[in-house]
N, C-alpha and C positions, 0 to 999 in steps of 0.2 A: 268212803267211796262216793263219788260226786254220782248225782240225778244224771239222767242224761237228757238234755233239752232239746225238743224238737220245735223248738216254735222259737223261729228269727229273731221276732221284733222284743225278744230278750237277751237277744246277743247285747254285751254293749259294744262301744266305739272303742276301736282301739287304732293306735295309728302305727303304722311299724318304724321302727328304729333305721335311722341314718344310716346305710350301710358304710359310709365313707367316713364315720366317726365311730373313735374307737370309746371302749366301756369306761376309760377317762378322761371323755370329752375331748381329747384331742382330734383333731382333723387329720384326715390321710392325706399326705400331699405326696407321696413318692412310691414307687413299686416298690421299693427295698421294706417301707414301715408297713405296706399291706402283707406283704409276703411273711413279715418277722412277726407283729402283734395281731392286725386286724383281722386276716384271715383265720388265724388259728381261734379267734373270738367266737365268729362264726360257727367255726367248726365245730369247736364245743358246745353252743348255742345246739346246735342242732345233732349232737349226739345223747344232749343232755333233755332234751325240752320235746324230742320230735321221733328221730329215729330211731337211738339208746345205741350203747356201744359194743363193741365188737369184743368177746371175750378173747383174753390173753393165750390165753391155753386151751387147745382142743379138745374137744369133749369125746371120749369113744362111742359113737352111737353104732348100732347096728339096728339090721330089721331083716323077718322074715318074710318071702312074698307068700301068700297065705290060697290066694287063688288067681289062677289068670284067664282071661276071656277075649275075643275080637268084637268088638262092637259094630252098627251096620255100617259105619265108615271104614271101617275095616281098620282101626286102632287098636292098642292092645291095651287092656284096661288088667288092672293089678289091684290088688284088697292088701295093704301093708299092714304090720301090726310090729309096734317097737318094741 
């Protein structure tokens, strides 16, 4: 498990990546090659490194609401438990 850094000036430089060049160096030059390779790049870039993906098959979750109350804004507030 990495430290977790709160102090900037040990961040390093990083410079981010061409979005308009693909992971082998070729250049995008058309909507057809962004839509077919570069985009899907992306995508996985960022399910993989950032967001994380979406599972295949649904999970059966359930919950019971355990207590419920109005708070002064007159909300309903609920106490879940899985």
């Amino acid at each position: 498990m990495r430290a977790t850094n709160y102090n900037e000036d040990k961040v390093p430089i990083y410079t981010l990546p061409d979005p308009l060049t693909c992971n082998n160096g070729i250049k995008v030059t058309t909507v057809k090659q962004w839509k077919k390779q570069r985009r899907p790049e992306i995508m996985e870039l960022s399910a993989s490194q950032e967001y994380g993906r979406t599972l295949e098959e649904k999970i059966d979750a359930k919950h019971e609401t355990l207590s419920e109350r109005v708070d002064t804004n007159k909300r309903r507030l609920k106490n879940f438990q899985k």
